[in-house]
DRENVO-313641 format. One record per atom (N, C-alpha, C): residue in one letter; x, y, z. Coordinates in steps of 0.1 Angstrom, whole numbers, plus 5000, padded with zeros to 4 digits. Example, Ala and Ser with C-alpha at 12.3 -4.5 7.8 and 13.67 -1.06 7.14 Angstrom:
2
A513249435078/A512349555078/A513249675078/S512849785071/S513749895071/S512950005079/
***
This chain:
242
X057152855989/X058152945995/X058553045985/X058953005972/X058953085962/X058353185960/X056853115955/X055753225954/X055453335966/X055953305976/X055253385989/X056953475989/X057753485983/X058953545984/X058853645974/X058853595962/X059153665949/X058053715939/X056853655948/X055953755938/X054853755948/X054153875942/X053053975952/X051853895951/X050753795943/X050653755943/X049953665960/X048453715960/X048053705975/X047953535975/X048053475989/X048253345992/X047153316004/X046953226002/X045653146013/X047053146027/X047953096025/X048953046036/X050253126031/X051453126040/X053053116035/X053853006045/X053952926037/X054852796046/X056052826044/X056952816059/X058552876051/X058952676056/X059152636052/X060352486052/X062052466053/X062552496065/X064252516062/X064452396051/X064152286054/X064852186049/X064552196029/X064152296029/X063852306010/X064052406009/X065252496015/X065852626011/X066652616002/X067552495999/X068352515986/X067152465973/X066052465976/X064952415958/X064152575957/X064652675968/X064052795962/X064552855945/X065752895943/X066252925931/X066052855919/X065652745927/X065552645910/X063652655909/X063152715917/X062152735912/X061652885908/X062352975911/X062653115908/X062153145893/X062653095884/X062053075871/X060753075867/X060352955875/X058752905874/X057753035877/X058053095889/X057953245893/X057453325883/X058653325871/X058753365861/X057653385855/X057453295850/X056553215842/X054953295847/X054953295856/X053153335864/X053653455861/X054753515866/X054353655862/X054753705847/X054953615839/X055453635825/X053553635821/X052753535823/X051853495823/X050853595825/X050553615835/X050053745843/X049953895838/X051353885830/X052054045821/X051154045803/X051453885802/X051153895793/X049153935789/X048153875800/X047153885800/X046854065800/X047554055813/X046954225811/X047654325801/X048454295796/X048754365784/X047554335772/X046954195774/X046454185761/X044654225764/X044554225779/X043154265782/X042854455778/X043654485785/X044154635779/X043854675767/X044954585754/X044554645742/X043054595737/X042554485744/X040954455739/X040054485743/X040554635756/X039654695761/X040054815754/X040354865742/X040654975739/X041255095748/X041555025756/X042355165767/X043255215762/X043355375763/X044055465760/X045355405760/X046055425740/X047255355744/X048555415751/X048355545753/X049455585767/X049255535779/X047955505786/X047555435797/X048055305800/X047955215786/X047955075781/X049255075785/X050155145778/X051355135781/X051955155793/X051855245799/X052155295815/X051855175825/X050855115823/X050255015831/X051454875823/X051254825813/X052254735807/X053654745810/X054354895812/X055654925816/X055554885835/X054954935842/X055254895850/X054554755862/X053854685849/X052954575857/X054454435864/X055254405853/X056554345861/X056654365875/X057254505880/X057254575893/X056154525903/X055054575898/X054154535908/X053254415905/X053754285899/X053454165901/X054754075911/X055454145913/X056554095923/X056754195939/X056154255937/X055954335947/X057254415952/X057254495939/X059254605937/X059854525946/X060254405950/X061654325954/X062654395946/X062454335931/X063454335927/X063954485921/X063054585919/X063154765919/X063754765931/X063654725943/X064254795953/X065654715951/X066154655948/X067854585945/X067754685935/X067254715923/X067654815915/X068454965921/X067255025930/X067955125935/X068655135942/X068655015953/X069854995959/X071754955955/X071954935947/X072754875936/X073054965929/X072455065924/X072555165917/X073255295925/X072555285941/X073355355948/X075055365953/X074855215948/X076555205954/X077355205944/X076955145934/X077755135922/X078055285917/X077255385922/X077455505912/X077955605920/X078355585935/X078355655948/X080255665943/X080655595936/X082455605932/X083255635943/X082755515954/X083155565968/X084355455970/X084955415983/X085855285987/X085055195979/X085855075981/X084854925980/X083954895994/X084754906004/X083954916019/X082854996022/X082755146013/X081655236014/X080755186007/X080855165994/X080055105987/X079254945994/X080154905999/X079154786006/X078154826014/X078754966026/X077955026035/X076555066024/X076855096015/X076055196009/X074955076005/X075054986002/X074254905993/X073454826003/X074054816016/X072754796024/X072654906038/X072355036032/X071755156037/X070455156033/X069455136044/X068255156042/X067755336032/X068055366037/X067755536034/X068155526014/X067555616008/X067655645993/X068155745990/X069455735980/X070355845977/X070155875964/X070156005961/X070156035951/X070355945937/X071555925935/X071355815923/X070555705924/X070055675931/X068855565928/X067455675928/X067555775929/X066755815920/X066655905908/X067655915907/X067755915893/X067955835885/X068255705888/X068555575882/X066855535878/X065955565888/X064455515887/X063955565879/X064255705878/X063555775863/X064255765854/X065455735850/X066155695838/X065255515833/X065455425847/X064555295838/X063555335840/X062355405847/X060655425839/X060755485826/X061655605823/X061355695812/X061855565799/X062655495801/X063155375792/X062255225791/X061355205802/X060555115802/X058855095800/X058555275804/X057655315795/X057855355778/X058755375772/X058955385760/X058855285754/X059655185757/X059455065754/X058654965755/X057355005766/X056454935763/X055255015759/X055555135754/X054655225742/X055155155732/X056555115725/X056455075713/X055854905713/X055854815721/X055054695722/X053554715720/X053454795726/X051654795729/X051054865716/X052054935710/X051455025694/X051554895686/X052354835681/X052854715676/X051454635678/X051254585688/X050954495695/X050754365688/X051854305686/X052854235678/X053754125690/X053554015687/X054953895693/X054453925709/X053453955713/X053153965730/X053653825739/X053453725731/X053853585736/X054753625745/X055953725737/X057153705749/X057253795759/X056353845761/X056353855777/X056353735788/X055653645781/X055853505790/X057653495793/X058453495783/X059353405784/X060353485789/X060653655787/X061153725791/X061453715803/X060053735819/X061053685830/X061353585834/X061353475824/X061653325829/X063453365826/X063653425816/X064553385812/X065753465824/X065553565825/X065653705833/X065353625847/X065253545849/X065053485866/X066153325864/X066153315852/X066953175848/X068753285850/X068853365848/X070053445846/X070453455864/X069553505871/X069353515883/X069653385893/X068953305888/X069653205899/X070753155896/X071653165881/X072753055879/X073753165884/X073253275884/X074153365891/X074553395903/X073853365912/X073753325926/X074653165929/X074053095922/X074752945924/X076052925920/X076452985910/X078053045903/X078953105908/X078253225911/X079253375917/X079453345934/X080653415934/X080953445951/X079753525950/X079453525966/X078453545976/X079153675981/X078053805979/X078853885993/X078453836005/X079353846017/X079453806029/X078253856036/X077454006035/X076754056040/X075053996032/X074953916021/X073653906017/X073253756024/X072453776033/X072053666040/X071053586027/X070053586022/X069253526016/X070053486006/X070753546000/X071453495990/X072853385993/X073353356005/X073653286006/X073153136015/X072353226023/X071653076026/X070453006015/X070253036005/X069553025991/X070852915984/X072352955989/X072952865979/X073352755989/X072952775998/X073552636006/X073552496003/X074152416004/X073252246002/X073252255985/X073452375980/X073352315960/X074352265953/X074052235943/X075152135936/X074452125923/X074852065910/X074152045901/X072551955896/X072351935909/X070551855914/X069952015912/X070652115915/X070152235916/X070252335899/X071652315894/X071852375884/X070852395874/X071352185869/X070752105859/X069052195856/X068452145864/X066752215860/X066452375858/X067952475866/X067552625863/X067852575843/X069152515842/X069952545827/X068352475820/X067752355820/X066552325813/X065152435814/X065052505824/X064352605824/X064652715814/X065952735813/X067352795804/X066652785788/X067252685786/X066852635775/X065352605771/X064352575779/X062852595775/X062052735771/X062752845781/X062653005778/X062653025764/X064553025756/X064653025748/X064552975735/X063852825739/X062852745725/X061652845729/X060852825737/X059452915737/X059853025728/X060353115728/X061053245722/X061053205709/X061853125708/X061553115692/X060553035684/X059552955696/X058852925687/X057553015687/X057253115697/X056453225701/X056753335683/X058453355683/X058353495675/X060053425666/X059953305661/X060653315653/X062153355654/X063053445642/X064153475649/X064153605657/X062753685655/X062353765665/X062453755680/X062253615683/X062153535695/X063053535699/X064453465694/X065853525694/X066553585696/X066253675690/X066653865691/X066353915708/X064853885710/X064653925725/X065453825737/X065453715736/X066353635741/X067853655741/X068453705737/X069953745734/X069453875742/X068953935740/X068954085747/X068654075758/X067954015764/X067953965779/X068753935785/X069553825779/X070753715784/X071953855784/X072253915776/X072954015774/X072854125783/X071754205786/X071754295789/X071754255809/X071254145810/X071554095822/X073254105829/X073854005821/X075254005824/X075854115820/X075554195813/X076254315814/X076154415825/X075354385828/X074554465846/X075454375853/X075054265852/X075954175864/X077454175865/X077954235850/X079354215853/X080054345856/X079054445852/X080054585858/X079354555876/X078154545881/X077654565893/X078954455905/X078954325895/X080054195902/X081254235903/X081854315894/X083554395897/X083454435906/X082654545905/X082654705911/X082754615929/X081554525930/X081354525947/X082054395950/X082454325934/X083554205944/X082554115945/X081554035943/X080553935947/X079453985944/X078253885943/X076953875942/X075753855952/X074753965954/X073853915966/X072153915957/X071653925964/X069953945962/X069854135954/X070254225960/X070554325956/X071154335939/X071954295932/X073154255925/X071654175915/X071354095919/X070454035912/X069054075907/X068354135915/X067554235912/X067754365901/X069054385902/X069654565895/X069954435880/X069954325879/X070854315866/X069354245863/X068054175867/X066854105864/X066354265858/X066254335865/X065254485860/X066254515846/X067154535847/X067854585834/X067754475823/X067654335824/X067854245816/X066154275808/X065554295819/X063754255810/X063754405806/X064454495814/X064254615797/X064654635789/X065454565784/X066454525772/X065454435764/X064854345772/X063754255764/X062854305755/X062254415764/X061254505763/X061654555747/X062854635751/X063354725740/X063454695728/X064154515729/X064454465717/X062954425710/X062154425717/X060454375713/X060254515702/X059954585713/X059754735706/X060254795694/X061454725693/X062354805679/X061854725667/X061754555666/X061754485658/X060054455653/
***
């Protein structure tokens, strides 16, 4: 159910199960992981195919995106549109599930490509500590569910609250050990380098989440996507500088 939700990733079958809708989030992470997996390969098939390293990079900046199939880019732009629309709190809800694209979410899109292709031009020049691309969206999806299971719910995100239904700490417990497995990989992948990118994640997540969580009052699927995309470019970034 996971895999057929949250990543693009073609499937023989999609079985939807009500009665295992509160074990989707706790596997959200795992998610992670294949497409941490996945990022990591074709980044490294890339540089051992000598492809053009602006190509290498372009492809590396936006392979995340389309190993999840922009879910979580479209919460970006969406999210972006209401947060930056400096409208009511009630417009701003209208606004965040308005199908149609406003202006600031597109300019918000070219602001993270021109920041996430930079950032993974400086990874792929480097091409240095790749490991953590693995762990980056585990960790960036570990942020994601505890935030959903923690935070008020807006009233209007259906998946996000029938996702928290039926949970309790049978649910928590294994995202926080997921939690904690990200960030030993990290450091045992890149040292206190490993570290460094892990704090920047964790960081740059909640800091998306906590201006995006004022501003609209609660947390949905939308909210989580705009703070998951900002968290792994921060990952990215912090890769790139060090």
């Amino acid at each position: 159910m996971s895999l057929g939700m949250f990543c693009a990733i073609p499937l023989p079958a999609h079985i939807w199960d009500e009665t295992c809708v509160n074990q989707v989030l706790v596997c959200f992470p795992l998610i992670g992981a294949i497409i941490g997996g996945l990022w990591l390969a074709a980044a490294k098939l890339l540089l051992f195919g000598k492809i053009n390293l602006v190509l290498a990079s372009a492809v590396t900046a936006v392979f995340p995106f389309i190993a999840s199939g922009f879910l979580h880019l479209d919460g970006y732009m969406d999210t972006s549109d209401a947060v930056l629309s400096r409208r009511t709190h009630e417009e701003k809800l209208r606004i965040l599930k308005d199908p149609h694209t406003g202006s600031f979410a597109v300019i918000m899109l070219a602001v993270l490509f021109t920041l996430q292709f930079a950032c993974a031009y400086g990874v792929t020049e480097k091409n240095s500590r790749l490991l953590l691309l693995i762990t980056i969206p585990v960790i960036s999806r570990c942020c994601s569910s505890i935030s959903i299971l923690c935070l008020k719910t807006l009233a209007q995100s259906g998946y996000a609250n029938m996702f928290k239904k039926n949970t309790g700490t049978a649910q928590i417990l294994p995202i926080i050990i997921f939690f904690a497995a990200g960030i030993l990989l990290s450091f045992l992948f890149a040292g206190v380098y490993g570290l460094i990118a892990a704090a920047a994640v964790i960081a740059g997540f909640y800091a998306a989440m906590g201006y995006a969580y004022s501003d609209l009052k609660g947390v949905s699927g939308d909210l989580t996507g705009f703070a998951l995309v900002i968290a792994e470019c921060c990952g990215l970034a912090a890769m790139a500088l060090m």
